[in-house]
N, C-alpha and C positions, 0 to 999 in steps of 0.2 A: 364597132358597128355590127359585125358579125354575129359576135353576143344576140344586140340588143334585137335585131331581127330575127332570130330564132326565138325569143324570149316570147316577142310578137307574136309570130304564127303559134305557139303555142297557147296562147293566150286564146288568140283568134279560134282555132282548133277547141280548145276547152268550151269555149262560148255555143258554136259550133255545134258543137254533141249535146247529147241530154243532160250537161250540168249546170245549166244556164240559171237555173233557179237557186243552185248552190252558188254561185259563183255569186249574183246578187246579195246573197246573206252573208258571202264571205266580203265583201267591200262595204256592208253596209258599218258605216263610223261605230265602234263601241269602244269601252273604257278599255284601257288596257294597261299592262304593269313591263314594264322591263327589268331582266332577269340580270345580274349583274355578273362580270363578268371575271372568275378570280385567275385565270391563265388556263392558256395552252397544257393540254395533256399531252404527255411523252407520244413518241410514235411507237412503242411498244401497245399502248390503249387508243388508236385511232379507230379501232372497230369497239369502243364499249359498248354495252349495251343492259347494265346493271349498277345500281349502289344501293348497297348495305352496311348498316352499322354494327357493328362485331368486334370485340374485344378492344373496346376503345378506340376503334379507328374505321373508318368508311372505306369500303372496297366495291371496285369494279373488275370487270373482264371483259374480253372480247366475244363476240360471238360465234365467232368458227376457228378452227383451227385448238391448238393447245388449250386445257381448260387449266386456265393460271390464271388464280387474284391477286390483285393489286392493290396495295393498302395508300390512299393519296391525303398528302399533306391536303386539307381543306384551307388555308393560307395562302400557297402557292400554285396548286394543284399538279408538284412533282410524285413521284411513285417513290416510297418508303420504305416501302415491305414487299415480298413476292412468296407466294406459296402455290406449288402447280400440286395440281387434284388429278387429273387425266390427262393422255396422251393425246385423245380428240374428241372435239364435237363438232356436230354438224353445223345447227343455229339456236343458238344457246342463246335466249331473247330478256330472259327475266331472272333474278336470284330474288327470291321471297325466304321467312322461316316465320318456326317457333320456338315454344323454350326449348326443343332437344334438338333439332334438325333442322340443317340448310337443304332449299328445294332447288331444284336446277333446273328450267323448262328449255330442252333441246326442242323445241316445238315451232320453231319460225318454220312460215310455210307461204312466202310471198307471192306463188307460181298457183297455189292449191292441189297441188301434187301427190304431197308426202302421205303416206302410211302408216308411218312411227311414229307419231306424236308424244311423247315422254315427256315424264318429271324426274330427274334423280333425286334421290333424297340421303342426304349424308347427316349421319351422327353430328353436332359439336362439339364432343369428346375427342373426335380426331383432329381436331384443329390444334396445335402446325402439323405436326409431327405425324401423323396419321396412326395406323392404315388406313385409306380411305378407299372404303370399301359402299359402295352405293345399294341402294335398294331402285328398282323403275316401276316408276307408276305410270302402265299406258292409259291412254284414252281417247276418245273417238266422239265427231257428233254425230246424232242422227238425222239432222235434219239435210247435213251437209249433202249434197252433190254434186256433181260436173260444170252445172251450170251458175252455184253458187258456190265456187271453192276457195275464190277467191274474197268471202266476205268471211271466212274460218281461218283466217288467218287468226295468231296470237302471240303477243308479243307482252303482256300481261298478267298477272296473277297476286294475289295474297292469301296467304294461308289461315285459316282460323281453328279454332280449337279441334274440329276435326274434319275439315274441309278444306278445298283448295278452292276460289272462286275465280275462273277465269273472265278475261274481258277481250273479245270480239276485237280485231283490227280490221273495220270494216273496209275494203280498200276502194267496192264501191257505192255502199251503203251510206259511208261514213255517218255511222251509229257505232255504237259497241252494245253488243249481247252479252250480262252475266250469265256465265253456266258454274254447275258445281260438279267439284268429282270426290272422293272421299281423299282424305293424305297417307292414305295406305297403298303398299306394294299391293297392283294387283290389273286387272285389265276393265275400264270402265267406261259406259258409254255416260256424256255428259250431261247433266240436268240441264235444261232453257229458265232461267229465275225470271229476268227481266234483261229490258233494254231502259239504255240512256243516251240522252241527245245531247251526244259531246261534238255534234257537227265536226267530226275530222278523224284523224288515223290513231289509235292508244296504244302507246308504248313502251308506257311504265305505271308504275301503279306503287301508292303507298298509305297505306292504313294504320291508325290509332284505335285499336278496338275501344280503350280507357275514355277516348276522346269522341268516339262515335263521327269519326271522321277520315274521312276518304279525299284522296289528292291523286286525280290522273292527268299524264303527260301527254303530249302528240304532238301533230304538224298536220297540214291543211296539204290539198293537191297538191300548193305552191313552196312547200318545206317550211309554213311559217309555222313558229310553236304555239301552240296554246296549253291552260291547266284547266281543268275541268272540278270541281268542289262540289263535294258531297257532303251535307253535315246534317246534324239534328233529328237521324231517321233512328231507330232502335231495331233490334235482332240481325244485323248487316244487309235490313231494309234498305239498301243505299236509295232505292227509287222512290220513296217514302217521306223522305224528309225534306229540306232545301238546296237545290245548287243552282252553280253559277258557272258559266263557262268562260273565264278571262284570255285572252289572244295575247302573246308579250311581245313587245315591239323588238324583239331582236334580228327580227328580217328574214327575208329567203334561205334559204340552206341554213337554217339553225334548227340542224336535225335531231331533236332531241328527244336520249333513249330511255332516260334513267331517273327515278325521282326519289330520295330519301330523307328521313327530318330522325330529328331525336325527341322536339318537343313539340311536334306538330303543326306548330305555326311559321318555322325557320327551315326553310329547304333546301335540298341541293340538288341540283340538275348534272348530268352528263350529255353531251351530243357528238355523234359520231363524225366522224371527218366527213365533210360532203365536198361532190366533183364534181357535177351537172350544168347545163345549160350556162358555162360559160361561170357560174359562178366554182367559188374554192373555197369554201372555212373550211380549218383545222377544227379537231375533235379538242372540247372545252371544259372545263369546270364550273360549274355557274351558281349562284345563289339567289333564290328569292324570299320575300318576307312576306307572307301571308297575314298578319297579323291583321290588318285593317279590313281584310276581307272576310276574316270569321268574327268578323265584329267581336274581337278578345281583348277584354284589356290585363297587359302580365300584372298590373296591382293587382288584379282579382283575385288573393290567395286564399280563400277562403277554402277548408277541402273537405270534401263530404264527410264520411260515417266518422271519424274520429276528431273531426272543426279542428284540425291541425291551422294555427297562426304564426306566421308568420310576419315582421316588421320590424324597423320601418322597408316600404319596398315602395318606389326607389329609394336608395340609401347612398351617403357617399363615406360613410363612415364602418358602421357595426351593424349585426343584423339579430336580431332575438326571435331563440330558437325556446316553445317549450320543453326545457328540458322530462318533464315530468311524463311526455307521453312518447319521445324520440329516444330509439338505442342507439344508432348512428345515423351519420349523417357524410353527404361527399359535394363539394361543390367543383362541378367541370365546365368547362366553355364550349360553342359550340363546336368544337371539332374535339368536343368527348375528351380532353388532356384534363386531367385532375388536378385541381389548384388545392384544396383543401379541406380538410377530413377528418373525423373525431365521432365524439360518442354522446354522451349526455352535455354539453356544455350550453351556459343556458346564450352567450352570447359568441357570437363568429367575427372577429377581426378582421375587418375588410379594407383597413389604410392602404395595406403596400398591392391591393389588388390592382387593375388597369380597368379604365371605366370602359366598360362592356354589358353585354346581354350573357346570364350566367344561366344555369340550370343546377335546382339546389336538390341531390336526390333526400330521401331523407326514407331509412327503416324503423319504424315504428314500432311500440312494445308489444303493440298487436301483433306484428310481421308483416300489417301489411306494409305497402311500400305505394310514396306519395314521390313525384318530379315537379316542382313550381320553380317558374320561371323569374328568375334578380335579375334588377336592373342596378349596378351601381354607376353611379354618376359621378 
C-alpha cells in the first residue's frame, strides 16, 4: 500500500506541474506492440546500456565502471564471451561503428553538468586481442546552457560514412535533437540538423543506412518503453520521410537502453535493471519484430542493380540461388550463428534446417554484397 501511494502522489505531482498536457498524450489509447522477452541478463550486465553486432555475436556493457564487452547468447540471453577495453569510464551510454571502428560515447550527462563529452573510437583490428588504443572525439553544444542542461543530455548516436549523428535525451523537452559532429579525432562544436517528436527520453538508436531506416528506443516520465520509426527519407533526412512512434506494453520500469537488428526489421532490446518507486525488474534481453510496421513483406526478394532472385521464399524444402551472378553465399540465423555456406551452387539444401526466419548473405560477382531475408517453413 506504501508503494501504491507514493506511485499516487507522484502521479498527482506530475499532473500538478507543467506536464499535464504530456501526461494527456501519454494515456491517450494507441496501438502498441509488446517486446518479448528472452531472459534475465547476468548481474555482471545490470547496468547495460548498448548492443552491437560484431563478429558474429551481439555485445553489450555497462555504463560506468570497467569498460568490458559482453558477448550474449540471444537464445538465453547468458554472457558467452568477455573482452575488457579500459579500466574506466564514466557514462558510457551508446556503442555505434563503421567498417573500421567501434565508437564509444562516455557522454551521459543526466544532472547537465559535464564538460567532457567524448566519443572513443577504437580500430576493429584490435578486436580481441588488442592493443586497444583509442582515439577521443570531444564535443560540445552551443546552444546548451545552465538553464537548458538538462535537455543535452545524450545517450544516443550512429555513425555514417563520415559523421557521427547524435539524438537529444530530452529529459524535459522530451523531443530529441539531431546534431552532427565529424567521426574524426578532434574537438567539435555540434551542428543542430533537426528535431523529432518521439514524445519521451531516447536511449539507443539503430540505423540501416541500405534500408534507409532508423529505430529509436526510450521510456516515458513513467519508465514505460516506447520505439520511435523512421523510414522512407533519403541523405539521413530522418525528419523527411515517415514515422511512427509505437509505446510497448512491457510496463513501468522496463527501462530500456539498447536497440540492435542485423536485418532491420528483427530487433533486439536491452533494459537496465530498475529500483524505483516500489517497483524492481532486473536488467533483460528482449526481442521485437517490426516487420508489420515497415509494412515489409521478407517474400519481397526482389534486389536492385543486379535483380538478384531468389526462390521459392517461403520454402520448406530447397532454395534456388542464381548461380551465374553469386560467388558466395552464407545462410545465419538471427543470432548471426552460421548454418550454411558455399560458392556458386545453383540450389541450397534446406531439409535438415529448423523452420525459422534466416538471413541469406550473398557476395555477388559484382562484390557487391546483397542480405534477404528466408523463411523456411
Amino acid at each position: 500500500m506504501k508503494h501504491l501511494l507514493f506511485l499516487l502522489s507522484f502521479l498527482s505531482l506530475a499532473l500538478s506541474a507543467s506536464s499535464q498536457s504530456f501526461l494527456s498524450r501519454l494515456l491517450t489509447p494507441k496501438s502498441s506492440l509488446h517486446a518479448d522477452t528472452i531472459g534475465d541478463l547476468p548481474p555482471q550486465v545490470e547496468g547495460t546500456s548498448s548492443l552491437f553486432f560484431l563478429e558474429g555475436q551481439y555485445w553489450t556493457c555497462n555504463d560506468h565502471g570497467q569498460l568490458t564487452l559482453y558477448a550474449l547468447d540471444t537464445t538465453t540471453a547468458a554472457i558467452v564471451d568477455s573482452i575488457t577495453l579500459a579500466p574506466y569510464i564514466y557514462d558510457m551510454e551508446e556503442v555505434s561503428q563503421d567498417d573500421d571502428y567501434l565508437y564509444f560515447g562516455d557522454m551521459g550527462d543526466n544532472n547537465g553538468v559535464r564538460g567532457d563529452l567524448h566519443i572513443l573510437r577504437l580500430s576493429k583490428s584490435a578486436i580481441p586481442s588488442g592493443p586497444f588504443l583509442f582515439d577521443t572525439i570531444f564535443f560540445s553544444y552551443p546552444e546548451r546552457n545552465e538553464e537548458n542542461a538538462r535537455d543535452f543530455d545524450c545517450e544516443a548516436f550512429v555513425v555514417t560514412d563520415s559523421t557521427i549523428i547524435l539524438f537529444t535525451k530530452q529529459w524535459n523537452s522530451h523531443k530529441t535533437v539531431c546534431y552532427a559532429i565529424p567521426n574524426s579525432p578532434g574537438i567539435w562544436l555540434a551542428d543542430s540538423l533537426f528535431s523529432l517528436p518521439v514524445e519521451g527520453m531516447v536511449t539507443g538508436a539503430s540505423y540501416k543506412p541500405r534500408h534507409q531506416r532508423l529505430v529509436l528506443c526510450g521510456y516515458n516520465s513513467f519508465c514505460s518503453p516506447f520505439v520511435f520509426l523512421a523510414y522512407g527519407f533519403e541523405c539521413n533526412s530522418f525528419n523527411l520521410g515517415q514515422y511512427q512512434r509505437i509505446p510497448l506494453s512491457n510496463g513501468i520500469g522496463c527501462q530500456t537502453e539498447a536497440i540492435a537488428t542485423l536485418d532491420g526489421l528483427h530487433y533486439f532490446l536491452t533494459c537496465e535493471k530498475f529500483d524505483r518507486m516500489g517497483v524492481v525488474n532486473p536488467s533483460q534481453l528482449l526481442s521485437l519484430d517490426l516487420t508489420s510496421q515497415f509494412n515489409m513483406s521478407v517474400t519481397d526478394i526482389s534486389l536492385d542493380a543486379d535483380r538478384v532472385v531468389v526462390y521459392p521464399n517461403p520454402t520448406s524444402t530447397r532454395l534456388h540461388l542464381p548461380s551465374a551472378q553469386i560467388k558466395r553465399f552464407a545462410l545465419v540465423d538471427m543470432q548471426g550463428r552460421k548454418l550454411l555456406e558455399g560458392t556458386d551452387d545453383e540450389w541450397i539444401n534446406l531439409y535438415d534446417v529448423p523452420s525459422a526466419t534466416y538471413l541469406l548473405h550473398l557476395t555477388l560477382k559484382s562484390d557487391a554484397t546483397k542480405t534477404i531475408t528466408i523463411i523456411k517453413r
